[in-house]
C-alpha positions as a Markdown table, in Angstrom:
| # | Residue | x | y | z |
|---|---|---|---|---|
| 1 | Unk | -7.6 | 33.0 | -8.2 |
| 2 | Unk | -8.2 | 29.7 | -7.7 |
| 3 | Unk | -5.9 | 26.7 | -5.8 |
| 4 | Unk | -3.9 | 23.9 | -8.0 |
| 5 | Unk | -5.7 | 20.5 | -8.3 |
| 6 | Unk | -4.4 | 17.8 | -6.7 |
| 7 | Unk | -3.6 | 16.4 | -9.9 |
| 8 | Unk | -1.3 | 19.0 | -10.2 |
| 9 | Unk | 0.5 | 18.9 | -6.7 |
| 10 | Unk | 0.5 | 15.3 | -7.4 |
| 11 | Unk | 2.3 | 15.5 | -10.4 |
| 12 | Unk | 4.5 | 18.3 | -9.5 |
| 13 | Unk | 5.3 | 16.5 | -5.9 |
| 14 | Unk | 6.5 | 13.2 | -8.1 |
| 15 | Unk | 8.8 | 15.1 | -10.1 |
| 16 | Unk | 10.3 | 16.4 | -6.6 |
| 17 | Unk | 10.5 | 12.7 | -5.6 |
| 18 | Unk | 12.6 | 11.6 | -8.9 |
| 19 | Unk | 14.6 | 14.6 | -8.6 |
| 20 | Unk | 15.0 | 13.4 | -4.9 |
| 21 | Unk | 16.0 | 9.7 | -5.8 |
| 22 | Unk | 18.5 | 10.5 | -8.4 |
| 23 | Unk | 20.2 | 12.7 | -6.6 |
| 24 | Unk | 20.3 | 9.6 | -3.8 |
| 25 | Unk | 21.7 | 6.9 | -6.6 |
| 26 | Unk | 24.3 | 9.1 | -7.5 |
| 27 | Unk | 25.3 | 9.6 | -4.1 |
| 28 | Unk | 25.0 | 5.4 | -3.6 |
| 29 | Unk | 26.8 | 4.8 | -6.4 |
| 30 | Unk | 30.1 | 6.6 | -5.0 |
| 31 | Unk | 32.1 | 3.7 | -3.7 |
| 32 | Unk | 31.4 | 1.6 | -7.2 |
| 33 | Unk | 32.9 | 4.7 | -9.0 |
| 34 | Unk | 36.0 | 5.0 | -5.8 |
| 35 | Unk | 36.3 | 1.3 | -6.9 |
| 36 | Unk | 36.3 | 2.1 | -10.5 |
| 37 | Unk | 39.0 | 4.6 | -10.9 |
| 38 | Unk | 41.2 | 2.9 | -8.3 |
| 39 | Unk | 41.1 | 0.0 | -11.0 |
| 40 | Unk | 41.9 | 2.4 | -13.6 |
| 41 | Unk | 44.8 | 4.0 | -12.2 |
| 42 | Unk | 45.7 | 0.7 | -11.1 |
| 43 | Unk | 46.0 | -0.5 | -14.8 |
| 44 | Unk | 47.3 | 2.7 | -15.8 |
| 45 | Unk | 44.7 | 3.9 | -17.8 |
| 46 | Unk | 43.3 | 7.6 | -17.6 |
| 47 | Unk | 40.4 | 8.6 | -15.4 |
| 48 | Unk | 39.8 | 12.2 | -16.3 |
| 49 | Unk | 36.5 | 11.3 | -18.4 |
| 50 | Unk | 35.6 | 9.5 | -16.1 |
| 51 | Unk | 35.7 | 12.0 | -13.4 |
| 52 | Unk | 34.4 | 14.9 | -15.3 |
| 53 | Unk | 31.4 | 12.6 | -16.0 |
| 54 | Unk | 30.6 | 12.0 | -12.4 |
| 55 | Unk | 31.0 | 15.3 | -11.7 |
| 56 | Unk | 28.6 | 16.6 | -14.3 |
| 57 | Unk | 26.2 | 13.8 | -13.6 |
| 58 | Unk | 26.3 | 14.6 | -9.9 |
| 59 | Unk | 26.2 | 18.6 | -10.5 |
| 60 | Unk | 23.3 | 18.0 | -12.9 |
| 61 | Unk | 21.1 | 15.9 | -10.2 |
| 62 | Unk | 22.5 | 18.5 | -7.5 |
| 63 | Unk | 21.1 | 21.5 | -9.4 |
| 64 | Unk | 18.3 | 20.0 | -10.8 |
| 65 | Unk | 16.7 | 18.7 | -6.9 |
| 66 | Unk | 17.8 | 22.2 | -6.1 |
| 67 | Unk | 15.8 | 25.0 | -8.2 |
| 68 | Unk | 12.6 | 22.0 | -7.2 |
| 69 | Unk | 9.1 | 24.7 | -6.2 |
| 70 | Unk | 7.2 | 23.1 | -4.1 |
| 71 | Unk | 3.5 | 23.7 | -5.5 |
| 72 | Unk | 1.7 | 25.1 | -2.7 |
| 73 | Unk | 3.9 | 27.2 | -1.5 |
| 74 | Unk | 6.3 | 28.1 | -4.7 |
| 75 | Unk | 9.9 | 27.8 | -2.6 |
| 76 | Unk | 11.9 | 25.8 | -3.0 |
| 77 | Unk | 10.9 | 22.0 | -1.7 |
| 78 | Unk | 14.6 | 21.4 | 0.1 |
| 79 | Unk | 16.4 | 25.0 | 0.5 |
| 80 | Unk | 15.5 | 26.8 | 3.4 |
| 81 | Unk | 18.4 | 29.5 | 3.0 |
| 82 | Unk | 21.6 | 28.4 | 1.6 |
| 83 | Unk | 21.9 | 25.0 | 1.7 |
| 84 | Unk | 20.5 | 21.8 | -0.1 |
| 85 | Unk | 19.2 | 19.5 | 2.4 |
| 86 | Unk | 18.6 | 16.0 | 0.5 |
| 87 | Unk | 17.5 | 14.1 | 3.3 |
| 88 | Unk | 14.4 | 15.8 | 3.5 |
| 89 | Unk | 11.0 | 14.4 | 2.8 |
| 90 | Unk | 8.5 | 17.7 | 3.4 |
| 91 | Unk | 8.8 | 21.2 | 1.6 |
| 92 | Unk | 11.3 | 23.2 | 3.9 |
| 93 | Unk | 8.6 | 26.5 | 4.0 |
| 94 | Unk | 5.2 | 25.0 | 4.5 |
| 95 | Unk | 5.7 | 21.5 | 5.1 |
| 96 | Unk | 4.1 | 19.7 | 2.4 |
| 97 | Unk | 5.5 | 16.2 | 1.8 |
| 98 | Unk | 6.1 | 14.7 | -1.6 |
| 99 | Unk | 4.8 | 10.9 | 0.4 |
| 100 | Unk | 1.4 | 10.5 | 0.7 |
């Protein structure tokens, strides 16, 4: 059997990376949405849709950085056991980094 090209790590890595960076502009973006609904209740208007779609969007991102192989190893890039650990920049098994 023969190892993955570069090409592919290099492909598979920056799809790692996006996931990654989403997941990060979500999380960024959480005071403009605390500002946003406190101006909707504020004006009395309802915030459930807006909620739900946070929530979905943020889930989504979670889920999708989550179930993320990392190509040379094929574990997941930023689960060592149980828990999601965004801040990381190198597979969580063997180390690889998704920077070059």
């Amino acid at each position: 059997m023969t190892a993955p090209s570069e090409d592919a790590f290099n492909e598979t890595l920056n799809k790692i990376r996006i996931s990654r960076n989403r997941l990060m502009v979500c999380f960024l973006t959480f005071p403009i949405y605390v500002y946003t609904v406190a101006r909707l209740v504020g004006q009395g208007q309802d915030i459930t849709w807006l909620m739900l779609a946070y929530m979905a969007l943020y889930a989504g991102f979670g889920i999708n950085m989550s179930v993320r192989r990392c190509p040379r190893c094929h574990q997941a890039f930023f689960v060592k056991k149980y828990f999601l650990n965004p801040l990381r920049r190198t597979c969580a098994h063997c180390v690889l980094s998704y920077k070059h």
